[in-house]
C-alpha positions as CSV (number, residue, x, y, z in Angstrom):
1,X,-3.2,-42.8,5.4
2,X,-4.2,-39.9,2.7
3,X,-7.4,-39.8,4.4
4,X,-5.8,-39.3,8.0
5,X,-3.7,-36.5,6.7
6,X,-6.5,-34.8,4.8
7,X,-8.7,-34.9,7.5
8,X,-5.5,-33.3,10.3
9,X,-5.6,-30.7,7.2
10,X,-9.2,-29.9,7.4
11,X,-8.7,-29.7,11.5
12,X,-5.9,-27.6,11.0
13,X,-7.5,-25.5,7.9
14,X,-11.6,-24.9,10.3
15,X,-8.7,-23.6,13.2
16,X,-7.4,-21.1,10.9
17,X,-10.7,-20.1,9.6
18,X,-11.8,-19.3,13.3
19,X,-8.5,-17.4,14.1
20,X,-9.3,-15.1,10.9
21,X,-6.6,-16.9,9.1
22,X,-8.0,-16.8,5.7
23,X,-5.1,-17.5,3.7
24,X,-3.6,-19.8,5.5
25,X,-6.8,-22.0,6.1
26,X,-7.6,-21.9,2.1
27,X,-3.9,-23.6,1.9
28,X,-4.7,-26.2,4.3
29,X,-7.7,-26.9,2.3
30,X,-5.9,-27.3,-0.6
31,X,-3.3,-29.8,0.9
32,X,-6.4,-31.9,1.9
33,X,-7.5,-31.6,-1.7
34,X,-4.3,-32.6,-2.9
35,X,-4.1,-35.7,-0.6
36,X,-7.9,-36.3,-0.9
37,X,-9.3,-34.8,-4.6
38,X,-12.4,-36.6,-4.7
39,X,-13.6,-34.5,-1.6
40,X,-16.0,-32.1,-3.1
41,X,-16.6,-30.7,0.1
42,X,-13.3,-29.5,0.6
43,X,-13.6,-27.6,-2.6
44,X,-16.7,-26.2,-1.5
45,X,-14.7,-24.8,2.0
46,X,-12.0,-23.6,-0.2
47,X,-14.9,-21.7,-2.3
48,X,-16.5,-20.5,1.1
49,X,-13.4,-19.3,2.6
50,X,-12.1,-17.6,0.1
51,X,-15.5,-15.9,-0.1
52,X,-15.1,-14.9,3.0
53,X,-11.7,-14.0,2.9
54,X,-12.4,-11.5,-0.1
55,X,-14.8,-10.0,1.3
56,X,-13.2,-9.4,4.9
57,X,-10.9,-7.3,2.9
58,X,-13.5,-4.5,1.9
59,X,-15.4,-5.1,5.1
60,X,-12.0,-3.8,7.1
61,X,-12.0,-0.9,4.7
62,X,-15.4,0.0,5.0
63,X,-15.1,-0.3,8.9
64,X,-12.4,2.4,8.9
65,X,-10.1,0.3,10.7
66,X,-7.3,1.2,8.0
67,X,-7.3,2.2,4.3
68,X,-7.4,-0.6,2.1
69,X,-4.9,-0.8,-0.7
70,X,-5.3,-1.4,-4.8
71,X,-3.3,-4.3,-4.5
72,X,-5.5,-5.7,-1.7
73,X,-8.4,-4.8,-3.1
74,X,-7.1,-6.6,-6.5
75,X,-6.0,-10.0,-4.4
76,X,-9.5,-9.6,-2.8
77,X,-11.8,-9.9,-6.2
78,X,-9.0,-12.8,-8.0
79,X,-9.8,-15.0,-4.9
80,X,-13.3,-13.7,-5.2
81,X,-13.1,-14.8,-9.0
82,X,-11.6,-18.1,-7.6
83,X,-14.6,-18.9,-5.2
84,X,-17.3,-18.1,-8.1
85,X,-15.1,-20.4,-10.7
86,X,-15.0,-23.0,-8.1
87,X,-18.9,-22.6,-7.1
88,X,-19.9,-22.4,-10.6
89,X,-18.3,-25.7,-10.9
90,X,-19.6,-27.7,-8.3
91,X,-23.0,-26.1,-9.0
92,X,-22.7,-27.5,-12.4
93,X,-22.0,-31.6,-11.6
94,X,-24.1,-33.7,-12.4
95,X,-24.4,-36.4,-9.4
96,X,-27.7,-36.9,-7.3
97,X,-28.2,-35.0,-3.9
98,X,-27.2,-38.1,-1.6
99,X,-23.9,-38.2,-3.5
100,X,-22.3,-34.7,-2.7
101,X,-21.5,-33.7,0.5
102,X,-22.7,-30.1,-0.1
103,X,-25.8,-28.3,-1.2
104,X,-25.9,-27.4,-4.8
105,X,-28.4,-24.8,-4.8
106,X,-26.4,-23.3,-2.1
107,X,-23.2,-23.1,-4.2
108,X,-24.8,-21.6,-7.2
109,X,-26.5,-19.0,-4.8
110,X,-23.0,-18.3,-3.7
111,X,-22.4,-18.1,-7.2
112,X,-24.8,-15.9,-7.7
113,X,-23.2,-13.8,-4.8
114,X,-19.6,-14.1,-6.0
115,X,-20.8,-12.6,-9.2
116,X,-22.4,-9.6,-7.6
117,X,-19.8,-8.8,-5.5
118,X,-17.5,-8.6,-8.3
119,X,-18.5,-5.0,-9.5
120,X,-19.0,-4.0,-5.9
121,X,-15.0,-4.8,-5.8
122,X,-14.6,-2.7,-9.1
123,X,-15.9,0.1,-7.2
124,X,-13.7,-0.4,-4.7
125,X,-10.6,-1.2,-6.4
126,X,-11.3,2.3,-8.6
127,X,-11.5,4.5,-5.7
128,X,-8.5,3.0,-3.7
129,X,-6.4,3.1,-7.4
130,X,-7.5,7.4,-6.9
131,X,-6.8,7.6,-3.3
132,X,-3.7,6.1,-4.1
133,X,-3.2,8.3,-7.0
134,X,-3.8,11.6,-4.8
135,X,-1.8,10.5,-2.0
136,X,0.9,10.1,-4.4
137,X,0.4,13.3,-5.9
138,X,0.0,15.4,-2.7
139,X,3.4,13.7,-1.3
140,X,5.0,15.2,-4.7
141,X,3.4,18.8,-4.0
142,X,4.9,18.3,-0.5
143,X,8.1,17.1,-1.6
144,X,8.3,19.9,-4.5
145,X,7.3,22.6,-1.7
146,X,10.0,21.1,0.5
147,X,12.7,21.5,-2.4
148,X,11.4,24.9,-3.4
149,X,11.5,26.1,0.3
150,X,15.0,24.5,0.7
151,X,15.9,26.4,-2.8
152,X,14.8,29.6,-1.3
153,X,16.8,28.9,2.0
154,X,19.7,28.4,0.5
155,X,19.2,30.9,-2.2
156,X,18.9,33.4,1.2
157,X,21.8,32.0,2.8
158,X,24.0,32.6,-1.3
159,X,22.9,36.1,-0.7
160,X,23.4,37.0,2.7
161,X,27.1,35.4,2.4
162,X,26.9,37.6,-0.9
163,X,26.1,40.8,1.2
164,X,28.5,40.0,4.0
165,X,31.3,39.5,1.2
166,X,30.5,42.8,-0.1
167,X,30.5,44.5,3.1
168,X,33.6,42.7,4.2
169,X,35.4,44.4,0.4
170,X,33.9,47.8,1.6
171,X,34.9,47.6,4.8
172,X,38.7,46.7,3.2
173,X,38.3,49.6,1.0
174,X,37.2,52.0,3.2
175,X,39.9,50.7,5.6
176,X,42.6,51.1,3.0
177,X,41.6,54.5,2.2
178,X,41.4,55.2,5.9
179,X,45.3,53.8,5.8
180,X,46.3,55.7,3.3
181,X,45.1,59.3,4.1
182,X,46.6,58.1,7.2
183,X,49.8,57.6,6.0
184,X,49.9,61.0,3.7
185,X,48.9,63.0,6.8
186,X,51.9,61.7,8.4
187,X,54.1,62.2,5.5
188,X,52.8,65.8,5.5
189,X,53.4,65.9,9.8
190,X,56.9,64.9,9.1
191,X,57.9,67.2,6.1
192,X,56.2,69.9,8.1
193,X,58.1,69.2,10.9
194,X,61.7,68.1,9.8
């Protein structure tokens, strides 16, 4: 019965592999594990795919397809720490050739390959960590230009309400003077007059 279910696993995990799945087909590999853990070949798949999925990551990135983030890039190398752990160890056991279901000198070259890529993700994972840091910078400049240009605005809209206050008081004033040497001409008219 554990064999059956491993093996619908393994179906399940090679169908997610081919759709690009790499996550998801890792997990189903380790379900088979679970229900099967003497399967070394298993952990060799698990090893290989997450190789694989890794590396996808900074192939996208290097494509152009879309900018690959510090936190992808950082998921990327721990499952391509995992694969090199999990190569190193089934590179190491000790069982003759006819035993394992996997080639040994294939999983230390893929080791070997882990291992190299490692720094290559470094590199990586530095230059997305600046691009991240300048976009996050330049969306600051932009948002402090923003604020100072809505400062200004408003500081231009204080000062022309200001100006049209002012004018409004001098337009009283001049009105009320008008008024008054108004009403002192016709004060004069009618004590002329009377």
């Amino acid at each position: 019965r554990g064999l059956k279910a491993s093996y619908i696993c393994q179906c399940i995990s090679f169908v997610q592999y081919k759709h690009h799945r790499y996550r998801d087909s890792v997990n189903s590999l380790l379900r088979s594990i679970h229900l099967h853990p003497n399967n070394l070949r298993d952990w060799y798949n698990v090893a290989i795919v997450s190789e694989i999925s890794a590396t996808s990551v900074i192939a996208n990135g290097d494509k152009g397809n879309k900018t690959v983030s510090a936190a992808d890039i950082m998921q990327a190398k721990k499952e391509l720490l995992f694969a090199k752990q999990v190569f190193g160890n089934l590179g190491k056991i000790n069982l003759s050739q006819k035993l394992l279901n996997y080639e040994k000198k294939s999983a230390l070259t893929h080791e070997a390959v882990c291992q190299a890529n490692v720094s290559v993700f470094e590199e990586h994972l530095q230059s997305a960590e600046e691009d991240e840091q300048r976009r996050r910078q330049e969306k600051l400049r932009r948002e402090e230009e923003h604020l100072m240009r809505a400062k200004r605005k408003l500081d231009e809209q204080a000062k022309i309400a200001e100006q049209q206050e002012q004018e409004r008081r001098e337009q009283q004033l001049i009105a009320a003077q008008k008024q008054k040497k108004l009403e002192e001409l016709q004060e004069k008219w009618v004590s002329h007059h009377v």
